[in-house]
DOZA-967509 format. One record per residue (C-alpha): residue number from 1; x, y, z; residue in one letter. Coordinates in steps of 0.001 Angstrom, whole numbers. Example, Ala and Ser with C-alpha at 12.3 -4.5 7.8 and 13.67 -1.06 7.14 Angstrom:
2
{nr:1	x:12300	y:-4500	z:7800	rest:A}
{nr:2	x:13670	y:-1060	z:7140	rest:S}
//
This chain:
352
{nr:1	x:-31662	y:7912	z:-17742	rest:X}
{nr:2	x:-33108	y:5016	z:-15537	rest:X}
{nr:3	x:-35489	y:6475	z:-13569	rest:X}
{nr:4	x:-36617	y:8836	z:-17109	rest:X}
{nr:5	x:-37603	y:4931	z:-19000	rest:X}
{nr:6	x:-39093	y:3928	z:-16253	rest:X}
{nr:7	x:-40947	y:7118	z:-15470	rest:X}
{nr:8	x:-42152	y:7113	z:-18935	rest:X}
{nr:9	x:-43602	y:3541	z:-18880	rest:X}
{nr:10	x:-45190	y:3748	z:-16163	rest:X}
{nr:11	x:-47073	y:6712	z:-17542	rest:X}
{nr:12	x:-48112	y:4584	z:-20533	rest:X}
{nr:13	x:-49180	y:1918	z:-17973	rest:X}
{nr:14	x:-51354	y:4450	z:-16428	rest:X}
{nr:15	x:-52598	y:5789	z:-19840	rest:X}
{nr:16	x:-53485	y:2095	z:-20758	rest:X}
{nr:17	x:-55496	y:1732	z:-17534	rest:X}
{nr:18	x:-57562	y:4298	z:-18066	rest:X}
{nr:19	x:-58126	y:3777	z:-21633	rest:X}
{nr:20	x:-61540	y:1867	z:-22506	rest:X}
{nr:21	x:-63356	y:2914	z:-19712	rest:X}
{nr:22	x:-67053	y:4257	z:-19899	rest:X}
{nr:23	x:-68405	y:5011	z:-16534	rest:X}
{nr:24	x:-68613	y:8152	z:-15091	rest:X}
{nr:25	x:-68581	y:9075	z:-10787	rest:X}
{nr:26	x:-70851	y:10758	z:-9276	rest:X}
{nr:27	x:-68207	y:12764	z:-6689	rest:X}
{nr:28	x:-72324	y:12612	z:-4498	rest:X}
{nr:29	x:-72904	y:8949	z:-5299	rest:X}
{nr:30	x:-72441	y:6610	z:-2099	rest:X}
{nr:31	x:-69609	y:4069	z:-3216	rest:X}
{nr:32	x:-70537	y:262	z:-4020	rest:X}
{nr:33	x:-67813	y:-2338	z:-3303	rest:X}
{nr:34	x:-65452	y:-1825	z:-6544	rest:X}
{nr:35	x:-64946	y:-4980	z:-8720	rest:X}
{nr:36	x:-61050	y:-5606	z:-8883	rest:X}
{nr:37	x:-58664	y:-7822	z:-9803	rest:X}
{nr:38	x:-55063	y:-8491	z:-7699	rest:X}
{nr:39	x:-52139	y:-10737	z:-7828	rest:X}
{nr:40	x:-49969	y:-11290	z:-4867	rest:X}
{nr:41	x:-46197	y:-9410	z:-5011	rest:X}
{nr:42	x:-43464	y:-11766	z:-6085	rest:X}
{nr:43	x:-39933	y:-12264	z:-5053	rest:X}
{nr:44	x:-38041	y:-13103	z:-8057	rest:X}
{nr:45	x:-34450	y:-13464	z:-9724	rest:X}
{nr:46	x:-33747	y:-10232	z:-11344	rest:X}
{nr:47	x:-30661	y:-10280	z:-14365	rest:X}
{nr:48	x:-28695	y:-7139	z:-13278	rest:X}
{nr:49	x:-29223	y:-5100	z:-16681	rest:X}
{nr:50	x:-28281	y:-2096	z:-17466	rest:X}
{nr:51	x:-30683	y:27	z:-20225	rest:X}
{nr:52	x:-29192	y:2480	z:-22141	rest:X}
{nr:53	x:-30263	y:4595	z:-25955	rest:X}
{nr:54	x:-27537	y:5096	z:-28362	rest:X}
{nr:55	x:-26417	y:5571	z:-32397	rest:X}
{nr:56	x:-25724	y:2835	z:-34515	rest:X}
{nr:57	x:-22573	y:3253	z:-36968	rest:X}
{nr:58	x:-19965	y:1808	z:-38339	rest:X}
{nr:59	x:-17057	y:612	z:-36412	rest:X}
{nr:60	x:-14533	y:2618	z:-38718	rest:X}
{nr:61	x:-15273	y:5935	z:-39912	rest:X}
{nr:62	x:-12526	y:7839	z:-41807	rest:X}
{nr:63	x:-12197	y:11199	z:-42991	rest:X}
{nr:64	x:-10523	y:10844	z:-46891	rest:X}
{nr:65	x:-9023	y:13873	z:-48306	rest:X}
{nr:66	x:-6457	y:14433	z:-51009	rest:X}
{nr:67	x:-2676	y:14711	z:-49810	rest:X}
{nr:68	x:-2079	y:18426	z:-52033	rest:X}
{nr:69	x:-4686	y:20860	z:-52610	rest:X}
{nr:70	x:-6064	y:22056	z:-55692	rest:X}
{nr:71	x:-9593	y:22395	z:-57702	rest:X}
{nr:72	x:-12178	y:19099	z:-57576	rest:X}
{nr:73	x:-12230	y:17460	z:-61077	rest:X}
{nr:74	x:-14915	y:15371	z:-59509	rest:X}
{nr:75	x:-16761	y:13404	z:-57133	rest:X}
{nr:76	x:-18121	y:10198	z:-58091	rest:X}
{nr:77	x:-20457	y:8978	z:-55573	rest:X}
{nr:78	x:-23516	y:10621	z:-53003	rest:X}
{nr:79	x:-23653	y:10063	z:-49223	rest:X}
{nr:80	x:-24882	y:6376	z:-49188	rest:X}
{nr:81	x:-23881	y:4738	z:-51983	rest:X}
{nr:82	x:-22208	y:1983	z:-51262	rest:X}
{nr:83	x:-19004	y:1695	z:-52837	rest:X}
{nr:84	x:-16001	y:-1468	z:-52967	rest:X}
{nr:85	x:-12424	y:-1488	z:-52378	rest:X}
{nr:86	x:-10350	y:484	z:-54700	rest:X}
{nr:87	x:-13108	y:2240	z:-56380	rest:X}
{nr:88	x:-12198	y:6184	z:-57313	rest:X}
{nr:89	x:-14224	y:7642	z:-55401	rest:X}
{nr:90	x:-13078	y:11472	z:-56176	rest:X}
{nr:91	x:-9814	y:13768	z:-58236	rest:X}
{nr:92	x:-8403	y:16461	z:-58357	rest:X}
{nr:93	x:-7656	y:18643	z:-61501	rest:X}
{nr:94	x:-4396	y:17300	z:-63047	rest:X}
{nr:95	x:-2609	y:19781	z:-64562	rest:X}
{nr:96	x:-870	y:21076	z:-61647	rest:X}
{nr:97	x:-72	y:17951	z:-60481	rest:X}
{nr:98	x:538	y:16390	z:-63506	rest:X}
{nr:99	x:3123	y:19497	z:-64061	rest:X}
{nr:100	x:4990	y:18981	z:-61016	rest:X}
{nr:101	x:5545	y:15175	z:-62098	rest:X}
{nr:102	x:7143	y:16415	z:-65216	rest:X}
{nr:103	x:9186	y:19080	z:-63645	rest:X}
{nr:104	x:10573	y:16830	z:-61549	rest:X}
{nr:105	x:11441	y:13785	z:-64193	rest:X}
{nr:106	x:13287	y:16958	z:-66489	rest:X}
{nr:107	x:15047	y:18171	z:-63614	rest:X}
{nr:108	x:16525	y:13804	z:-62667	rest:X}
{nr:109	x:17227	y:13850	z:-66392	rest:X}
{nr:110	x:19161	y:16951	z:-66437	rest:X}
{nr:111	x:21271	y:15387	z:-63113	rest:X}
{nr:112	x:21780	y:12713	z:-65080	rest:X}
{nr:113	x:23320	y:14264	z:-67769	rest:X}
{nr:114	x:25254	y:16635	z:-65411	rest:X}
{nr:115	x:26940	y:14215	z:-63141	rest:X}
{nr:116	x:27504	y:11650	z:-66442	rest:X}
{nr:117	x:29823	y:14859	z:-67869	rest:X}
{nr:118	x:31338	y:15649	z:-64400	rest:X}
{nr:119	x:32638	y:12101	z:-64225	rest:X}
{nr:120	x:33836	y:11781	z:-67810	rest:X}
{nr:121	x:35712	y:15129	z:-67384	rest:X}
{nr:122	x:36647	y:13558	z:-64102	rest:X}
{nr:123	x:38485	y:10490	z:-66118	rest:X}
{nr:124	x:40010	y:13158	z:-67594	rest:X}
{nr:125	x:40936	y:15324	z:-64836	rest:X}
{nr:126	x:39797	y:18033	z:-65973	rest:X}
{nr:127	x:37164	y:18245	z:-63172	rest:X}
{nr:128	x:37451	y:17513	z:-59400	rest:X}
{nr:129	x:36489	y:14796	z:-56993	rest:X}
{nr:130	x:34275	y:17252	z:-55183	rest:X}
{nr:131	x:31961	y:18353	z:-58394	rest:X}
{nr:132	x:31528	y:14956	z:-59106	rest:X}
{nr:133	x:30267	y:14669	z:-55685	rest:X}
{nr:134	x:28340	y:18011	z:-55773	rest:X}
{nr:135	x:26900	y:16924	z:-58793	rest:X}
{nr:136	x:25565	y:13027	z:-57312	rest:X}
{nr:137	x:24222	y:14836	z:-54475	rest:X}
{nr:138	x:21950	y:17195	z:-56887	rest:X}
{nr:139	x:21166	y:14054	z:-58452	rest:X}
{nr:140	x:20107	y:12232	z:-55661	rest:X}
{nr:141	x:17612	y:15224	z:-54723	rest:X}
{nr:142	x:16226	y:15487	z:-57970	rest:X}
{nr:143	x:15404	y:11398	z:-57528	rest:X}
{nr:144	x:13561	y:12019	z:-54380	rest:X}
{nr:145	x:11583	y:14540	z:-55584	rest:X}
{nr:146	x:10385	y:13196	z:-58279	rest:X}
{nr:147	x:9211	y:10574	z:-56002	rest:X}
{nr:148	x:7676	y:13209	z:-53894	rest:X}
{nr:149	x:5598	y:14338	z:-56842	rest:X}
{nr:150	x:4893	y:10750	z:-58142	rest:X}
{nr:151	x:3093	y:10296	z:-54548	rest:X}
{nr:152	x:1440	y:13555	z:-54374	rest:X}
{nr:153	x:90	y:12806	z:-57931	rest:X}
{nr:154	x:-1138	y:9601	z:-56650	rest:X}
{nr:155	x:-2954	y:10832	z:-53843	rest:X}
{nr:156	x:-4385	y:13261	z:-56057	rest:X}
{nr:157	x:-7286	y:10634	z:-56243	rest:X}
{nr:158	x:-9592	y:9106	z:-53206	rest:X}
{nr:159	x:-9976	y:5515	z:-53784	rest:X}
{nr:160	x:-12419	y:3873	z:-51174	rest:X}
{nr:161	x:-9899	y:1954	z:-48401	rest:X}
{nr:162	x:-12310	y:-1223	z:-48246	rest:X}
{nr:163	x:-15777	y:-2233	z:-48874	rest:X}
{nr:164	x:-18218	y:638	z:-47099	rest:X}
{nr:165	x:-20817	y:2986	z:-47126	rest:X}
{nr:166	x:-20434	y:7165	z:-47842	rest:X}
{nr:167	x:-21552	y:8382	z:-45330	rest:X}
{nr:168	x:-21276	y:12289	z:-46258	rest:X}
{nr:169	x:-20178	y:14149	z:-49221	rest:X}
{nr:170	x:-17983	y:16989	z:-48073	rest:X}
{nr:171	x:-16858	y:18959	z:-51528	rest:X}
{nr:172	x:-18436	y:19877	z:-54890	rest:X}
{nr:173	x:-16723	y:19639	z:-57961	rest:X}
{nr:174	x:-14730	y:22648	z:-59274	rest:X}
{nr:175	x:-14705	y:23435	z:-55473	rest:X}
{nr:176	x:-10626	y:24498	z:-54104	rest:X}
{nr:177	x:-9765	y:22336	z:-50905	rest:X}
{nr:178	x:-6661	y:22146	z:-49244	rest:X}
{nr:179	x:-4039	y:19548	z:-48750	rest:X}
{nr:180	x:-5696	y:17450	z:-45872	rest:X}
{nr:181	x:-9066	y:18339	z:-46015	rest:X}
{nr:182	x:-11648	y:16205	z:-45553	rest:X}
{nr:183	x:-13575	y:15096	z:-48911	rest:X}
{nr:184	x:-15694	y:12370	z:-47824	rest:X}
{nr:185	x:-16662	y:10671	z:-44836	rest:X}
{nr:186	x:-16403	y:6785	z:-45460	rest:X}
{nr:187	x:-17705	y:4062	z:-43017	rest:X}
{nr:188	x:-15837	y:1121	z:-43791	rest:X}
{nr:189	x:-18921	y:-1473	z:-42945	rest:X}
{nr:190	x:-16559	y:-5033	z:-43546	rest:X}
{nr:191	x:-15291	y:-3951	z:-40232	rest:X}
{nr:192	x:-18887	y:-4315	z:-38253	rest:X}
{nr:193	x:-21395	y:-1807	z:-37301	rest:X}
{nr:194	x:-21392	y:-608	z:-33422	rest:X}
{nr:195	x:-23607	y:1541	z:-31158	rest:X}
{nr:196	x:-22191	y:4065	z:-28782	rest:X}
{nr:197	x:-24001	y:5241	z:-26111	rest:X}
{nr:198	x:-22669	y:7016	z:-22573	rest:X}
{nr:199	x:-23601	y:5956	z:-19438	rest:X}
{nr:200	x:-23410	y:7622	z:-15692	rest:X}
{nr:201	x:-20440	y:6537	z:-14094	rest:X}
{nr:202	x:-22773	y:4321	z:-11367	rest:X}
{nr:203	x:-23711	y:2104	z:-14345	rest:X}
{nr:204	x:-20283	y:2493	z:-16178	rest:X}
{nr:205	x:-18261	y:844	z:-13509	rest:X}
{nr:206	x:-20332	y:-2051	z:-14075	rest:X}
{nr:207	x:-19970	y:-3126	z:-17462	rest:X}
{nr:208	x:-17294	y:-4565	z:-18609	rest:X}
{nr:209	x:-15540	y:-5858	z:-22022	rest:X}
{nr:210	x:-17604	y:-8833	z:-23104	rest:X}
{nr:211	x:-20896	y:-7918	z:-21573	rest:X}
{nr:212	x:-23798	y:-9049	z:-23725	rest:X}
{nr:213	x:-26456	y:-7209	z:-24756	rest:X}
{nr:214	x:-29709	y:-7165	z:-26335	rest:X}
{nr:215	x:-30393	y:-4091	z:-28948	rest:X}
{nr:216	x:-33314	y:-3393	z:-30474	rest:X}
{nr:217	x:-34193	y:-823	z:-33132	rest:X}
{nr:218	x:-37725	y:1429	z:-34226	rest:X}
{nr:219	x:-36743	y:519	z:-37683	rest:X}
{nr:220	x:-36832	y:-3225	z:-37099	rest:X}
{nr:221	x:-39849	y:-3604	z:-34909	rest:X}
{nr:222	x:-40023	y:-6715	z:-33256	rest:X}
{nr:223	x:-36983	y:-7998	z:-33591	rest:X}
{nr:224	x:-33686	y:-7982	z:-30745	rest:X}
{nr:225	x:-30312	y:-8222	z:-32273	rest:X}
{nr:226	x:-27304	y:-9855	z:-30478	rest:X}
{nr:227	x:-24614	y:-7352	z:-29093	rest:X}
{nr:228	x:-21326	y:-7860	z:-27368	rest:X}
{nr:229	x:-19633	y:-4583	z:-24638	rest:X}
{nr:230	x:-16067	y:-3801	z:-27398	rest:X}
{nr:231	x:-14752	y:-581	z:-25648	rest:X}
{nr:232	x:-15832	y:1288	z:-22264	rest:X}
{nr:233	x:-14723	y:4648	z:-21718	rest:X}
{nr:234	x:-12349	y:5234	z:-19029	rest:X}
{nr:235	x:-12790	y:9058	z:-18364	rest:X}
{nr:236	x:-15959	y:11014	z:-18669	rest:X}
{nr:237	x:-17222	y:13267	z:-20954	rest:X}
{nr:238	x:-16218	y:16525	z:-19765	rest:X}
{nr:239	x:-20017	y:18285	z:-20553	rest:X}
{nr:240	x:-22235	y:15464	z:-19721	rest:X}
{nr:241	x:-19929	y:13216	z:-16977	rest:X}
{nr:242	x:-21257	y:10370	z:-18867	rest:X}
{nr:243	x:-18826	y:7629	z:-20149	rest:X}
{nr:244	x:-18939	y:5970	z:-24123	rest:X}
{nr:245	x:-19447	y:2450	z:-23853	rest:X}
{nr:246	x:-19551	y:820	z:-27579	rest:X}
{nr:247	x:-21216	y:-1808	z:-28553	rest:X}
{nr:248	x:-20726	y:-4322	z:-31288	rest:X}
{nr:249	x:-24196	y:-5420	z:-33234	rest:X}
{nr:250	x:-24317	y:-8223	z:-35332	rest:X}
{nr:251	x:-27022	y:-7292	z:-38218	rest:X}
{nr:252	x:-27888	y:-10717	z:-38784	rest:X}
{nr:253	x:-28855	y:-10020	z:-42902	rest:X}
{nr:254	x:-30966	y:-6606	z:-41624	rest:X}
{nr:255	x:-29688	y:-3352	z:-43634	rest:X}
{nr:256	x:-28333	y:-1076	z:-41050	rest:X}
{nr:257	x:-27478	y:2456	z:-41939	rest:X}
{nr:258	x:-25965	y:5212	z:-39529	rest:X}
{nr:259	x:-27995	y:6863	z:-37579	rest:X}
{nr:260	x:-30497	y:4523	z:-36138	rest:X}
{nr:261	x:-31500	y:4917	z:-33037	rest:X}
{nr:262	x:-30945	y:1924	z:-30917	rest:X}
{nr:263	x:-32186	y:646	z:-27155	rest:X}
{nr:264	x:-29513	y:-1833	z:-25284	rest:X}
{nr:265	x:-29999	y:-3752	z:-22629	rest:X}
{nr:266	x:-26334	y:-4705	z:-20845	rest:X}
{nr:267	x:-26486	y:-7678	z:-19229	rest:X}
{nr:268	x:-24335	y:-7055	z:-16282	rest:X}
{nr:269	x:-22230	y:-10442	z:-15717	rest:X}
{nr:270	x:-20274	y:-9241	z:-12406	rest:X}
{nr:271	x:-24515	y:-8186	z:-11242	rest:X}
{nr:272	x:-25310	y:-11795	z:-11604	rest:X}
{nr:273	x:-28900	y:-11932	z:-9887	rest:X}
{nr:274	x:-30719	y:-10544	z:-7142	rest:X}
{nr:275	x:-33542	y:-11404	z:-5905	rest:X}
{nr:276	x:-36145	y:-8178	z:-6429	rest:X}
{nr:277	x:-40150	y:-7645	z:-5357	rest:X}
{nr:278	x:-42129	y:-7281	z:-8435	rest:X}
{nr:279	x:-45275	y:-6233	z:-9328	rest:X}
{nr:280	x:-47613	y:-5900	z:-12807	rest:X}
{nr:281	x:-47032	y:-2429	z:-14793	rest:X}
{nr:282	x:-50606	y:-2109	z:-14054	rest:X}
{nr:283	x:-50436	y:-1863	z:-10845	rest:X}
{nr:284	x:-49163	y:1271	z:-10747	rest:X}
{nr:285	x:-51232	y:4180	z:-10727	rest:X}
{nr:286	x:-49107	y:6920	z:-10261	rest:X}
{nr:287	x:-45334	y:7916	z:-10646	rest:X}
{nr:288	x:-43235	y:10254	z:-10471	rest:X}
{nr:289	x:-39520	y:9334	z:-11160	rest:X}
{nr:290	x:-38517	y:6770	z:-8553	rest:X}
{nr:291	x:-41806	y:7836	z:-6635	rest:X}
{nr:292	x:-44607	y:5499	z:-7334	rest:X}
{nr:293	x:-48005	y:4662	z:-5911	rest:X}
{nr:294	x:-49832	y:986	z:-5402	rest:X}
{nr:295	x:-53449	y:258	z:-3798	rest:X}
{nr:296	x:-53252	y:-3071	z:-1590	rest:X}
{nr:297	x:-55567	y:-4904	z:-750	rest:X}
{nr:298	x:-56854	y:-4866	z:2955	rest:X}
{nr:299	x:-58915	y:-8295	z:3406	rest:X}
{nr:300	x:-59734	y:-7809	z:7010	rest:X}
{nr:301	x:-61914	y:-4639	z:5945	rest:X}
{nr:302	x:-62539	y:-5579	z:2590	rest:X}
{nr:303	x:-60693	y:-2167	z:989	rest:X}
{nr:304	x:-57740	y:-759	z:-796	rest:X}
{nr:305	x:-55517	y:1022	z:942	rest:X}
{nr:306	x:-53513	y:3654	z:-1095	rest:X}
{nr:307	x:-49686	y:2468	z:-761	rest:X}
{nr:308	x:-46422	y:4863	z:-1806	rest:X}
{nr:309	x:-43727	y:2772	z:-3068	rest:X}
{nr:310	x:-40087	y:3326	z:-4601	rest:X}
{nr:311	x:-39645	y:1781	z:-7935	rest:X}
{nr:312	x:-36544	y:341	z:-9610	rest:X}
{nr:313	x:-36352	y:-992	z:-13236	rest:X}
{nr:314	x:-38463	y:-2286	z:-15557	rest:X}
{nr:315	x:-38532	y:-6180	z:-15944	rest:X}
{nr:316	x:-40509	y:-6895	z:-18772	rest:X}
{nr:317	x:-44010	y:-6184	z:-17948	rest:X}
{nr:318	x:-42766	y:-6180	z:-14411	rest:X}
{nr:319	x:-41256	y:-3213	z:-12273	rest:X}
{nr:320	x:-39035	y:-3881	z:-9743	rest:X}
{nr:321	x:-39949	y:-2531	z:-6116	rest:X}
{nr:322	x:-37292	y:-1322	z:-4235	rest:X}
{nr:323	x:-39443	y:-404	z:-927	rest:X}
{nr:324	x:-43070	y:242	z:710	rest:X}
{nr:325	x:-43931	y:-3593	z:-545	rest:X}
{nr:326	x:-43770	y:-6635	z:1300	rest:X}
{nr:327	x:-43949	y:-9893	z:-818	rest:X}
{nr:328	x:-46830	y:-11293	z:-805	rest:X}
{nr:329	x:-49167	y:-8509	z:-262	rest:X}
{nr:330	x:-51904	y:-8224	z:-2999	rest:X}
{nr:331	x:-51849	y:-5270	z:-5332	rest:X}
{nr:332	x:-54485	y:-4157	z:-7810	rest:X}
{nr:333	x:-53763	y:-4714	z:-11034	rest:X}
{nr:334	x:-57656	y:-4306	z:-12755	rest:X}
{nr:335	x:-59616	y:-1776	z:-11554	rest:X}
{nr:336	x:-56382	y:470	z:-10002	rest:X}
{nr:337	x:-56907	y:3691	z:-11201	rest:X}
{nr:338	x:-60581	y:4353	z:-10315	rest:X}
{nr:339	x:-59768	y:3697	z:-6521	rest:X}
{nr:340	x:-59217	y:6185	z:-3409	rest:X}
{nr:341	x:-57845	y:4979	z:-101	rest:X}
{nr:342	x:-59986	y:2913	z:1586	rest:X}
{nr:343	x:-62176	y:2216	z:-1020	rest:X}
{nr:344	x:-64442	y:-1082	z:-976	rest:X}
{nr:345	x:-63389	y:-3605	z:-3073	rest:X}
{nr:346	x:-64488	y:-6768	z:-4269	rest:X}
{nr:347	x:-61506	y:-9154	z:-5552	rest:X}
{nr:348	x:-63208	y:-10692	z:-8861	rest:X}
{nr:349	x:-61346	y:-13878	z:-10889	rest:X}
{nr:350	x:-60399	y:-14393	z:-14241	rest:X}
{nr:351	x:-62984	y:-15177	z:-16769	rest:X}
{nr:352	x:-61109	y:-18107	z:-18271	rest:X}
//
């Protein structure tokens, strides 16, 4: 996923170069000393970060459903409303439920009156010790199921859990579901919003719980959010090899909704620093993956010399050279892209 970011900016950098520009080669023409501008290649501190692209949600996402299945009375709300703790947020039909409720209070009434007989006829002895007993057991039952049916009838409604967000609407009123199945999908947003995103196991072994990071959104342009490394997978996706590494985002008053798409930067605390070579975005002129090519300048002849180079990650407006680049060399920056090897330059300064 690295080298694809910093493929693709590097192609923008080259886009941007060559953007603007109104004159035209002659492939016949003799070649006059190019103007150009360079800057020398810098050995810098580099943060070890780690860039990644993942989903914002909601830490807790639950699946409601009712506990017994029958027909949908109704559903209340639409996928994102946001809705508060203990607001109904769908029923069932009652009269089956409502039936078994009754059934079951007749049928502890009933026991009631049985075992109240069995142990007067007992003080009598006209019955025995173990129909009285027979008869307390049958009670007993009849008790628990009418608490059975008390909670089923309860449960017969979905009352949001906490404050949250809907985040889909799974049933239809008049619609026949099952015991179990899901009604609603509910993001409970009190308990913080999080993005997950999967990383290749050479960048997953070195993040850990308490990272920082730095997220950023399309839908807040501009603006970097603070993040903190909650969970890191520890086995890999079985399709991709990747590993989920979660990330908690404070929204700091922004109104998040599932689904963005979010960039993170991890900042790698066991990494620390390195020291890296760097050079401009600009300076690049072509790339290809980790594959990238410079043009140095030569002052002994007075030319460029075409230079192939392996690139690391971006820094800012900086990418990171990993080889073919010796620090202090000077690269083109202005100018790059209309050069061949061992063009003629001539090194121009800032108009400041």
């Amino acid at each position: 996923m690295r080298r694809l970011l910093v493929a693709t900016a590097l192609s923008a950098a080259l886009l941007l170069g060559a953007c603007g520009r109104e004159v035209e080669h002659d492939a016949g023409a003799t070649r006059e000393a190019a103007p150009v501008r360079t800057v020398p290649a810098e050995r810098v501190d580099v943060d070890a970060v780690v860039r990644a692209v993942g989903i914002l949600a909601p830490r807790d996402e639950v699946r409601l459903s009712f506990k017994v299945g029958g027909i949908v009375e109704n559903v209340n709300v639409e996928a994102g409303d946001r809705v508060r703790a203990g607001q109904v947020l769908a029923a069932l039909k009652g009269t089956e439920v409502n039936a078994a409720v009754t059934q079951a209070a007749e049928a502890v009434e009933k026991g009631r009156r049985d075992l109240d007989r069995a142990r007067q006829l007992r003080a009598d002895e006209v019955a025995t010790l173990e129909q009285v007993e027979d008869l307390t057991t049958a009670y007993n039952v009849a008790l628990s199921n009418l608490q059975a049916a008390r909670f089923n009838a309860r449960f017969a409604t979905i009352v949001a859990p906490s404050d949250g967000v809907v985040l889909q609407r799974l049933a239809l009123a008049d619609e026949l579901v099952a015991g179990g199945q899901p009604v609603l999908l509910f993001g409970a947003t009190g308990e913080g919003w999080v993005v997950r995103t999967a990383l290749a196991d050479r960048d997953a072994v070195r993040v850990d719980l308490g990272d920082t990071a730095r997220v950023s959104f399309d839908a807040f342009p501009g603006r970097d959010f603070d993040g903190r490394v909650t969970r890191v997978g520890s086995a890999a996706d079985p399709q991709t090899g990747t590993f989920e590494i979660e990330v908690e985002v404070e929204p700091a008053g922004a109104r998040f909704v599932r689904g963005l798409v979010a960039k993170v930067e991890l900042a790698i605390r066991s990494g620390g620093q390195s020291t890296q070579t760097v050079v401009p975005l600009t300076a690049i002129v072509e790339a290809n993956g980790p594959a990238g090519v410079v043009y140095v300048l030569d002052p002994g002849e007075g030319v460029a010399r075409r230079r192939e180079i392996t690139v690391g990650p971006i820094v800012g407006e900086r990418v990171v050279v990993v080889a073919g680049l010796e620090p202090g060399e000077q690269v083109v920056t202005d100018g790059a892209v209309w050069l061949s090897d061992g063009h003629a330059v001539r090194v121009v300064a800032d108009a400041r």
